[in-house]
N, C-alpha and C positions, 0 to 999 in steps of 0.2 A: 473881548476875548483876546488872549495874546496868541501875537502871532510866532509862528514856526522861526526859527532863526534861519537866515540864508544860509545855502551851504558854502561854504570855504574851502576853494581851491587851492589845496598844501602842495606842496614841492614834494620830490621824493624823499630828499633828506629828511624833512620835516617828518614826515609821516613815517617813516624807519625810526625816527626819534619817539614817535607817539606810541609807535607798535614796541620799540624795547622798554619804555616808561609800562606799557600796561603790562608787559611778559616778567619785567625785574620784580617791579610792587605792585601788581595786580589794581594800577590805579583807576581807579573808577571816572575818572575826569580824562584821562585818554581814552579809555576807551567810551564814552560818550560821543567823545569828537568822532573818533572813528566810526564809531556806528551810523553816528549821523549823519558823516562824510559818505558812506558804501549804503545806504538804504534806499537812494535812488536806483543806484544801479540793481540792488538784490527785486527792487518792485520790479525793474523792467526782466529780468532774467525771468522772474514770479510768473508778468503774464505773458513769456512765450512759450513755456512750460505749460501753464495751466490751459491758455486754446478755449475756454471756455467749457470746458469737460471736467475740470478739475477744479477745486478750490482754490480760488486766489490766496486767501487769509492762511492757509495750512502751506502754501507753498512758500509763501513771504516765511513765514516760522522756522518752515526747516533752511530757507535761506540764511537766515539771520544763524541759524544754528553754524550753519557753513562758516557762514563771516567768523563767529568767536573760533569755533577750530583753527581756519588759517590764521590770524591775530596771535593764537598760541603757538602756531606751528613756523611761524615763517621766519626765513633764514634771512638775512642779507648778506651775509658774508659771501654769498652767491653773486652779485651784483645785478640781479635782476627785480625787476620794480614788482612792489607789491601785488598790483593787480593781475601780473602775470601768473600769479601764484595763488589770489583769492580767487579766479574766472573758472580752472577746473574745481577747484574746491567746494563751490558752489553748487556748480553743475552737478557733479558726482554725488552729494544730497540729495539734491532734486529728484537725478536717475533714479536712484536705489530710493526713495520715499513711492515715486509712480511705479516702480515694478513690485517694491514687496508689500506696500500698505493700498494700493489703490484695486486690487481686484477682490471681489462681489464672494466669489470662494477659494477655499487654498488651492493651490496649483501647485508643480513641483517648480524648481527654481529654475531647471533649466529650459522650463516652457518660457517663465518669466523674462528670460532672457532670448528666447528663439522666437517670440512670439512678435516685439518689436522691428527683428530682423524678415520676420517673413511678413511681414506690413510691409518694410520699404520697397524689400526686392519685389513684392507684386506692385506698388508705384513705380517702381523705375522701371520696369519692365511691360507694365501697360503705356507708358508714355513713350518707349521705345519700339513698338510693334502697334500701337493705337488700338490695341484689343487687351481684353482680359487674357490673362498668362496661364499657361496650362500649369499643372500640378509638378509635373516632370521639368518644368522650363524654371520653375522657382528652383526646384530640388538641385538642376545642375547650378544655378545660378551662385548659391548658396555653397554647394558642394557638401550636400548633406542626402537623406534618402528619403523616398516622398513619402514613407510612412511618419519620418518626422515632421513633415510642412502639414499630414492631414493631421496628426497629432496638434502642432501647435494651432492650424485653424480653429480647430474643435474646441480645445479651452481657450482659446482666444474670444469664443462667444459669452465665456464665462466672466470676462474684465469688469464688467460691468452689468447689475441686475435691474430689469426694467421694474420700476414699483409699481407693487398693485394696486394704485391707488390713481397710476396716469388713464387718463380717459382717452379712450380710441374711438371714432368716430362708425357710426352704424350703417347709417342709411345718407338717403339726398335730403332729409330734412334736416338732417345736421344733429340727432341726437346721439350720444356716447354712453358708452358702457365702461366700465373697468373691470382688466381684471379679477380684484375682488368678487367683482357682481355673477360673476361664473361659475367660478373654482367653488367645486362641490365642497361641502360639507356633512361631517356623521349626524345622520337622521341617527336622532335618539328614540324615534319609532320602531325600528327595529329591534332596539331593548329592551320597550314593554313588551312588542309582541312575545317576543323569545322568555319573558318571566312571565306574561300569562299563558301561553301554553303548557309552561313548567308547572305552573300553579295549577292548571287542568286537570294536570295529567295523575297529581296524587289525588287529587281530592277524593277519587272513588275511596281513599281509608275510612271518610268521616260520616258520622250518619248525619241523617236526615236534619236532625233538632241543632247539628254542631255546624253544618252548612248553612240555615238560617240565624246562626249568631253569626259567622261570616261575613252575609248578606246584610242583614242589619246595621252590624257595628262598622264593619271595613268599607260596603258599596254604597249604603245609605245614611254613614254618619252620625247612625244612632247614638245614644248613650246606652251604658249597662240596664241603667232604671228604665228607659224608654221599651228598649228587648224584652226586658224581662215580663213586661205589662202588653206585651206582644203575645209572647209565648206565656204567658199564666204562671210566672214561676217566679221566683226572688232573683234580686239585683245579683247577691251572693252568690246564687245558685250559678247566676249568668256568667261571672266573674271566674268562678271555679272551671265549669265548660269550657269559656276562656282560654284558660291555660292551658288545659288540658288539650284543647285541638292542635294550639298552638305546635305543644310539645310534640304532637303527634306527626303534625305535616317537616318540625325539625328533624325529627327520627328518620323521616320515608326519605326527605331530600338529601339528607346526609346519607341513608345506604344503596342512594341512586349514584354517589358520586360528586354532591355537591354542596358545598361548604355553607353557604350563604342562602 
């Protein structure tokens, strides 16, 4: 298997040389170097962003995304080193990837953004008084109003949705349930019962001989020819009855109100 090439420690000039070669002729051979040069760095930024809550692989991406932006954007004529200029660059991906792509449901933006802030301020503020922060202690903290700190708690429970599929644990012998295994489900029982009461409730139209082609053919599966040699009378005859109930019970349920 080949191996990775070692990375290469370029000068700043060098590397202002690499970044105007790929910016003039979009050289594909600078920017390789470059890429390959900043990919260390974009993996370490990757996992202190991601913490283990996040995708590594998706954050390294929008990293990399970061990297070609600055590479296209960056100025020298500024006299300041590249990496001072790819480090927000980065970052500012990353942010804006974990606040508008990483929660569970939409939120509006400016929870997206108040929601991170009332995280910290309740860390700093429990490590400064060694308790949990009152609602009001965030709210001046911040300098905002506690309807918006309960606001952003509230969808802040929403960043993230527990699958139903994680098992939680029940009892002391250690067996688990999931969610799934709970969360009710439509009993399609309810459906027959509500069409066969429907179906009770016309039948008084049909006589006697039209109730037992019903019985026969719909409850016990009969055939035409089997009923008919039931009831004493031709397949035909049966076939005809047939329709004729049929049409009858469409008639009633239709001037009862119902379609079907």
């Amino acid at each position: 298997m080949t191996q990775p090439p070692q990375t290469i420690r370029r000068t700043k000039e060098e590397v202002n040389a690499l970044i105007k070669e790929f910016q003039q002729n979009e050289s594909p051979s600078a920017q390789e170097k470059l890429v390959h040069q900043y990919t260390p760095l974009i993996a370490s930024l990757a996992r202190k962003y991601s913490k283990g809550k996040y995708s590594h692989e998706d954050l390294m991406q929008v990293g990399m995304i970061g990297l070609l932006v600055a590479l296209r954007r960056f100025d020298d004529s500024f006299g300041r080193a590249f990496e001072t200029f790819l480090f927000p660059t980065v970052i500012g991906e990353m942010k804006r990837y974990l606040r508008d792509k990483t929660w569970s449901v939409h939120v509006p933006r400016r929870i997206k953004e108040l929601w991170p802030k009332v995280k910290t301020a309740a860390d700093e503020l429990t490590n400064q008084h060694q308790r949990s922060p009152k609602i009001q202690e965030i709210a001046d903290y911040l300098e905002i109003s506690e309807e918006e700190v309960l606001e952003a708690m509230e969808m802040g429970k929403s960043y993230q949705a527990a699958s139903v599929d994680q098992p939680t644990e029940t009892g002391s012998d250690g067996s688990t349930v999931t969610p799934l295994d709970i969360i009710g489900t439509t009993d399609k029982g309810y459906e027959q019962v509500d069409r066969k009461l429907l179906f009770e409730s016309v039948l008084h139209i049909l006589s006697e001989r039209e109730k037992q082609i019903i019985q026969y053919i719909f409850v016990e599966n009969k055939s035409q020819r089997e009923t008919g040699e039931l009831l004493g009378i031709s397949q035909m005859h049966v076939s005809r009855l047939q329709k004729k109930l049929i049409e009858k019970l469409r008639k009633e349920l239709g001037s009862n109100g119902f379609s079907r």
